[in-house]
N, C-alpha and C positions, 0 to 999 in steps of 0.2 A: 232341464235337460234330461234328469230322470225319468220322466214321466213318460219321455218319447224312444225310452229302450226298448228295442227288439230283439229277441232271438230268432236267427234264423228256422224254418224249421226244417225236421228232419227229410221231408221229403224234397225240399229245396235244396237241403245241404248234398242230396245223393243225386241228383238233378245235375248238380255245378261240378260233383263228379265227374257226372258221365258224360258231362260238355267237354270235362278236360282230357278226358281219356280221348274220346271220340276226336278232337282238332290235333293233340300230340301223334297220334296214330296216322291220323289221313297224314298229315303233312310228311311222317317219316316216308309213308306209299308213295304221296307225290313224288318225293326228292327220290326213294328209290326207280321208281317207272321212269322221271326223267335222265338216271345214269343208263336205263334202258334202252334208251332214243325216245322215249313215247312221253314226247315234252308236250304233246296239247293238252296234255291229261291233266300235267303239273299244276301250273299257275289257278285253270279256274276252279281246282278243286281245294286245293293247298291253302292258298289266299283266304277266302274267308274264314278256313279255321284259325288263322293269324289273328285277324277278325273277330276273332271269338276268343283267343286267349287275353287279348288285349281287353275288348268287356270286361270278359273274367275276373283280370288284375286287378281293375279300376274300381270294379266292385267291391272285392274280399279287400282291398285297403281301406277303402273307404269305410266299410264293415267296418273292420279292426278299428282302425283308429277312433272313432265316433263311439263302441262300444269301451274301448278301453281310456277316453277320456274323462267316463264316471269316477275312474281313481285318480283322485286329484295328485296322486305322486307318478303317475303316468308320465314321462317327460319325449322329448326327443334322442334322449339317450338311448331310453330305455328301447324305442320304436327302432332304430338305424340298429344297435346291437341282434334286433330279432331278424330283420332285414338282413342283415348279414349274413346270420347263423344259418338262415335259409336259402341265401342267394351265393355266398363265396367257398363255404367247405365244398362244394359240389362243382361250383365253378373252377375252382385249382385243379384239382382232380383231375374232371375229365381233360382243362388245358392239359396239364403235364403226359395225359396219355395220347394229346394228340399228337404230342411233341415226337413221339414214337411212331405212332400209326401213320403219320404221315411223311416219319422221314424215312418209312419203308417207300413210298412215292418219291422219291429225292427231294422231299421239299425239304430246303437247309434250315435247321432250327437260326444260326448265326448270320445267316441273309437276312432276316424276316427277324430279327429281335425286338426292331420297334415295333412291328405289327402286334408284337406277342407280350410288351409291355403294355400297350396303350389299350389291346384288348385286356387284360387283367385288371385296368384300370375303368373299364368297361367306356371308354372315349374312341372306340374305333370306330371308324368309316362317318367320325365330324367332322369340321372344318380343320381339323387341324393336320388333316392329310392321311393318316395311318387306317389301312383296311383292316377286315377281320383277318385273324389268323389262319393259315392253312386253308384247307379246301372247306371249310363251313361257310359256305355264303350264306347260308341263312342267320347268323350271329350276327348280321347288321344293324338286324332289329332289336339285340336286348339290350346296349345301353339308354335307349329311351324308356324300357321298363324301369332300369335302376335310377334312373335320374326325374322320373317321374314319381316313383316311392318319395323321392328326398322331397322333391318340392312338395307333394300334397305335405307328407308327414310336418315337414318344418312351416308349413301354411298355417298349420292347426295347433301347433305343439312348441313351436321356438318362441312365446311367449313364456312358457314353462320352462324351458329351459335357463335363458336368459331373461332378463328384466331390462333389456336396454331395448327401448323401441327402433333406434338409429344402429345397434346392430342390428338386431331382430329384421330389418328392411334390408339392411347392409348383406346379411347374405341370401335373405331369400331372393335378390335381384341377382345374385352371384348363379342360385341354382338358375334362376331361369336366364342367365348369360350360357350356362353350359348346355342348358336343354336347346337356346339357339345354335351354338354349335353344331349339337348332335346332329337338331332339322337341316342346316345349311351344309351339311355336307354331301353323302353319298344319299339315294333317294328321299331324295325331298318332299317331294309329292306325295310318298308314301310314307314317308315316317306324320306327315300333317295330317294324313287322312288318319290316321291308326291310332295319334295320341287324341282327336278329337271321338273316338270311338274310347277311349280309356276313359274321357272324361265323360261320355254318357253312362258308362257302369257306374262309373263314381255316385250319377245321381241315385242308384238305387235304394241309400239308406234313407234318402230324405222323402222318396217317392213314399216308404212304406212305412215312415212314420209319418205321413201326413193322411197317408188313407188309413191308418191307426188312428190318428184324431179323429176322423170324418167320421168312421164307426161308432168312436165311443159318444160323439157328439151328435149321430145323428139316432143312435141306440137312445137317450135322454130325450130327447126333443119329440121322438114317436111317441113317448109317455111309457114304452113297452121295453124298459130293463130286464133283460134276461138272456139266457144264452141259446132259445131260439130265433128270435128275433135279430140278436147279435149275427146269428151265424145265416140266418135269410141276409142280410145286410153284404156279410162277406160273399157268398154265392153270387149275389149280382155284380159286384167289385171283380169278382175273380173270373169270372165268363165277360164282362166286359172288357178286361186284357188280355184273354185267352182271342176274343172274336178277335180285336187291335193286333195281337200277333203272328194271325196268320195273313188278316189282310198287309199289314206292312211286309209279313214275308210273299206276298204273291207281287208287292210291287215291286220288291227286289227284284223279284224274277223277270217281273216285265223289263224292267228298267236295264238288268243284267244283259236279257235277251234284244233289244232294242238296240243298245249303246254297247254291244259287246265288242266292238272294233278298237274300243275306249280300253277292254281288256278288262281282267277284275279289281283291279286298283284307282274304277272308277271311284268320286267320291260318293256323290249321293247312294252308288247302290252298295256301298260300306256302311252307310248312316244307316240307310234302310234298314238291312239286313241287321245294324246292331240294337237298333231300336226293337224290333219283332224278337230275336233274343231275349232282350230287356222285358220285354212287355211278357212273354213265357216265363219269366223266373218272378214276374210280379202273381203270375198266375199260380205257379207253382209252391209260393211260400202262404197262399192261402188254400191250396188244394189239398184235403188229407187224405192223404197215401202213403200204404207203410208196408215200403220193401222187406222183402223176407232178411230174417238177420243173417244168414247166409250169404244172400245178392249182396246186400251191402259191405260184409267183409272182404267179398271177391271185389266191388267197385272201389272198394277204401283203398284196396292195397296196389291194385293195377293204378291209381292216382297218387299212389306215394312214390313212386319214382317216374311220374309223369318228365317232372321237370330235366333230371338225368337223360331220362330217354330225348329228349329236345336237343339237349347239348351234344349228345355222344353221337347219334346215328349217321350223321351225313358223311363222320371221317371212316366208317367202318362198309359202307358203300361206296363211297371212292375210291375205297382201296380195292374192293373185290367187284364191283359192280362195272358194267361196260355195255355197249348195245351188242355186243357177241354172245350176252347172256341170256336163258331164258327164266319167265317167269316162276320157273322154279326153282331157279338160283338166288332171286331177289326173295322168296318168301323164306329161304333156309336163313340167310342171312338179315333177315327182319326177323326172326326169331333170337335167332343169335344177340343180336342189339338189343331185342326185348331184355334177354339171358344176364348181358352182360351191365348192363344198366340197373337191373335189379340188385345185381351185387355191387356195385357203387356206390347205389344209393342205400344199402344198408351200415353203409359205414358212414355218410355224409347227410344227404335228404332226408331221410327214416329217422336221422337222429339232431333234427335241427335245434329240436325241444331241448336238449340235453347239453349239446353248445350251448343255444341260450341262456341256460343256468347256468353253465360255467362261467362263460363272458361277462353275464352280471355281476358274478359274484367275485372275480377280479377286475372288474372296473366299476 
């Protein structure tokens, strides 16, 4: 298991940045232009970056867990506490501000409590009837993020945790009872297409430690050990999935463009389009490039309150946004959300690392 460690590298790592800034952003655009009226705009641009956070996730867990299972005291405690520190301080938060923001729209906190339970509990808009809370229609989508954290993580890790193999089955059939749920409720179609896009990020620790093997094994077999030869080896590896990612990106396009009646929530052209992603970050973590340390503190920090920014925007545009507005009302107040998002996330996101030491260290 050792032997097939990777580190990501740095210009991948600024890379997966700037994928994350770049779909949080479009999508807050999208959702603001459609309070605008100017809804053709929304969906096929919106969508795919949905698309792309999903990758994202799929990835950086898979990451995580694969690299932090070399400590054998690693467990599933330890993974769901970090989970947490990074998914719920920021989630309370911004709910309890929307509890406000939107009851300046009369929306009654006390009508909607189960909405506002069972989204806290992150099981809204499953089968068990409860929609997201308030005007965030886009919150449909995150409890299949959080319940898709729990199964990978307790897939790989609830041996370590426990030693009873009959629980050990016992609840990981429990998480994927609730991940049915989440799919059989409100969009179906699109929560199936988006966690089969999760699970292709997922493959990308295994993708690059097997073309890690291939290197070092096919570096040996040339007879010509060295770090020219090593790095001709990765140069054709890395333009091999550089050419794969733009051809799968052009077949998205055709495919998008063909079957657009299908809308963006077709499947194949999700698949496509997460694959060509994939196939770029496979390219990228062999490509050496090294952003100015400048660029990079500017990409780090506008991606530390990415995830804030997701949660918070859509209530602070339904409040002020309307198709009476012009597009320079929508940009003061995409600012604003930038504004206020940053300072949320200084007390909650920015500081997930610091809960997690706390949490551990009382439980």
């Amino acid at each position: 298991m050792k032997k097939n460690i990777f580190q990501i590298s740095d210009n991948l790592s600024t890379n997966l940045n700037i994928f994350r800034i770049y779909a949080i952003q479009v999508i807050a655009i999208s959702h603001g232009l459609e309070n605008l009226g100017i809804i053709e705009f929304g969906n096929p641009v919106g969508v795919p970056c949905l698309n792309i956070l999903m990758l994202l996730s799929g990835l950086l867990i898979s990451y995580s867990i694969f690299i932090k299972m070399n400590d054998k005291n690693y467990d599933f405690k330890k993974f769901f506490i970090r989970r947490f520190s990074r998914i719920y301080p920021v989630l309370i938060t911004v709910y309890i501000l929307i509890i406000f923001i939107d009851g300046l729209s009369s929306y009654n906190f006390f009508h909607h409590i189960g909405n506002f339970i069972f989204s806290l509990l992150l099981l809204n808009n499953s089968a068990l009837g409860y929609s997201f809370y308030g005007s965030n229609r886009h919150l449909w989508i995150l409890p299949l993020f959080w319940w898709l954290y729990l199964f990978f993580g307790w897939l790989f890790l609830g041996l370590r945790t426990i030693k009873n193999k009959y629980l050990y089955l016992l609840i990981l059939g429990f998480l994927s009872f609730i991940i049915g749920l989440i799919c059989l409720g409100d969009f179906t179609k699109w929560k199936l297409i988006f966690m089969s896009v999760w699970f292709i990020g997922s493959c990308f620790p295994l993708i690059i430690s097997q073309l890690n093997k291939y290197i070092k094994k096919k570096s040996i077999s040339d007879g010509k050990i060295g770090n020219k030869n090593t790095k001709s080896i990765r140069n054709r590896i890395k333009y091999v999935f550089l050419v794969n990612s733009v051809i799968f990106f052009i077949l998205s396009l055709i495919r998008g463009y063909y079957f657009r009646y299908r809308g963006p929530y077709d499947f194949l052209y999700n698949v496509l389009l997460a694959c060509s992603i994939l196939f770029f970050f496979v390219f990228s973590q062999y490509f050496e490039l090294k952003y100015p340390k400048k660029v990079r503190k500017i990409i780090n920090f506008i991606a530390s309150y990415s995830f804030t920014m997701f949660l918070f925007h859509m209530s602070l545009f339904n409040l002020f946004l309307s198709p009476s507005n012009e597009i320079a009302t929508f940009v003061f107040f995409d600012i604003i959300a930038n504004i206020f998002s940053i300072g949320i996330a200084c007390v909650t996101e920015m500081q997930y690392n610091k809960i997690n030491r706390f949490l551990l260290k009382k439980f």
